[in-house]
C-alpha positions in Angstrom: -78.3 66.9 95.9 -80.2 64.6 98.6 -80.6 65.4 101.9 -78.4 62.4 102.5 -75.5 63.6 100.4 -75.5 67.1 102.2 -75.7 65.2 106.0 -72.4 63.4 104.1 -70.8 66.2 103.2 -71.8 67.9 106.7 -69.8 65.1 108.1 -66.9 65.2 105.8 -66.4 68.5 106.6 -66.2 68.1 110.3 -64.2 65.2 110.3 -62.0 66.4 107.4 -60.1 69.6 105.9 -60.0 69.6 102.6 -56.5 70.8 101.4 -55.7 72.8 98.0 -52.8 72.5 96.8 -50.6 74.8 93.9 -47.2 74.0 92.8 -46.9 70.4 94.5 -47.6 67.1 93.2 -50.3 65.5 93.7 -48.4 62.5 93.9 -46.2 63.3 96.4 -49.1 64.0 99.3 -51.3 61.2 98.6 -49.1 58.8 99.9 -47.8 60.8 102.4 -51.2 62.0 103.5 -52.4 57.9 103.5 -49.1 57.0 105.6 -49.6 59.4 108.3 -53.2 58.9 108.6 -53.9 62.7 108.7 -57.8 63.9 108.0 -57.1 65.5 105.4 -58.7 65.6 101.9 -56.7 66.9 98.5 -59.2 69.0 96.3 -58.5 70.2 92.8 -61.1 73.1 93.3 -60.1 75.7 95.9 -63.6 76.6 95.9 -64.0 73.0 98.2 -60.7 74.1 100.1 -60.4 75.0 103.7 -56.6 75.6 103.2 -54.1 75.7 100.8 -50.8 74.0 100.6 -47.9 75.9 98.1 -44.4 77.3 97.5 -43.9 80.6 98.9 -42.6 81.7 95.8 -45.7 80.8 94.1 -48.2 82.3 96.1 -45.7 85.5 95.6 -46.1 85.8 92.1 -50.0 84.7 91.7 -52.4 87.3 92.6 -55.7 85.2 92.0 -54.6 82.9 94.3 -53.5 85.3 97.0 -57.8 86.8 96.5 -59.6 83.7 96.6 -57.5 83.1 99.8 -58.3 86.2 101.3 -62.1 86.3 99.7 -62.5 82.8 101.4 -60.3 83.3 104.6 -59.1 80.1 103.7 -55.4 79.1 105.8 -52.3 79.7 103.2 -49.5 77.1 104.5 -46.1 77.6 102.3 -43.2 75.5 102.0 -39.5 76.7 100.8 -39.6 73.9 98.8 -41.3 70.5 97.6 -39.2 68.3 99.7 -41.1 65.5 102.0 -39.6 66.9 105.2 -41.5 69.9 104.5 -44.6 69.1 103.4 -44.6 66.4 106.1 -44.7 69.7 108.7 -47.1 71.9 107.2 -49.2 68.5 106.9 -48.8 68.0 110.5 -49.3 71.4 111.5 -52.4 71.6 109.3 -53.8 68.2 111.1 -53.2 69.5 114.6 -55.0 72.8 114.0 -58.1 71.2 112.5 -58.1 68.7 115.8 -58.5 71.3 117.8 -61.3 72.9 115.9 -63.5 69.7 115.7 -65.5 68.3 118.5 -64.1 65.0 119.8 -65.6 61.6 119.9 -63.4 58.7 121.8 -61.6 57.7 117.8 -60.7 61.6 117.2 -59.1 61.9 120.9 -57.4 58.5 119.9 -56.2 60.1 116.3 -55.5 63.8 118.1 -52.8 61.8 120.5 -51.4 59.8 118.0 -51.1 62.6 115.6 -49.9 65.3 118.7 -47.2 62.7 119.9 -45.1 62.6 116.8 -42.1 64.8 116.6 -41.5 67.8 113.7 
C-alpha cells in the first residue's frame, strides 16, 4: 500500500461509513443506497465495517457476530424485517449519525440538509 492509497482510504473513511450487512440482500441496498444518495459503503468484510445492518433475529442467534461487534464497537442497526420501508430508516438513521460525526465542507452541509429534510 502507497502513501497515496492510505491518503484515499483516509478520505473514504471520513466521507463514508462503510456498512456490513447479515441477513439482507445485497441487492436490495445497492439500489436503495444509490437512490437516496446516502454515504454509505456495503462491505463484505466486517473487519472494514463501521456498522452493521441485520435482522434482529439474526444477530439473536449468532454469537460471533454479536463479538466482533462488541470487540470493534462497531454500531448494530436491526430491522424486524427485510422490507424497504425499513431498511430505508435504519439507512437514514445511519446517514444522519455519520453527518454529524464528520467535519463539514459547503457539499456535506448541502448533502446533511438534503438528507435531514426527508421524512421517516
Amino acid at each position: 500500500m502507497t502513501k497515496n492509497d492510505s491518503a484515499l482510504g483516509l478520505e473514504l473513511k471520513q466521507k463514508f461509513t462503510f456498512l456490513y450487512i447479515y441477513g439482507v440482500k445485497f441487492q436490495d441496498l445497492k439500489p436503495l443506497i444509490k437512490t437516496l444518495q446516502l454515504p454509505i459503503i456495503l462491505t463484505k468484510e466486517i473487519q472494514y465495517a463501521d456498522a452493521v445492518l441485520t435482522l434482529s433475529s439474526l444477530i439473536k442467534a449468532n454469537r460471533k457476530l454479536k463479538q466482533v461487534s462488541q470487540a470493534k464497537k462497531l454500531t448494530v442497526y436491526t430491522i424486524q424485517t427485510p422490507s424497504l420501508v425499513m431498511i430505508t430508516k435504519a439507512l437514514r438513521s445511519l446517514a444522519k449519525i455519520h453527518l454529524t460525526q464528520i467535519s463539514h465542507s459547503q457539499n456535506d452541509v448541502d448533502l446533511t440538509a438534503n438528507i435531514l429534510s426527508q421524512d421517516f
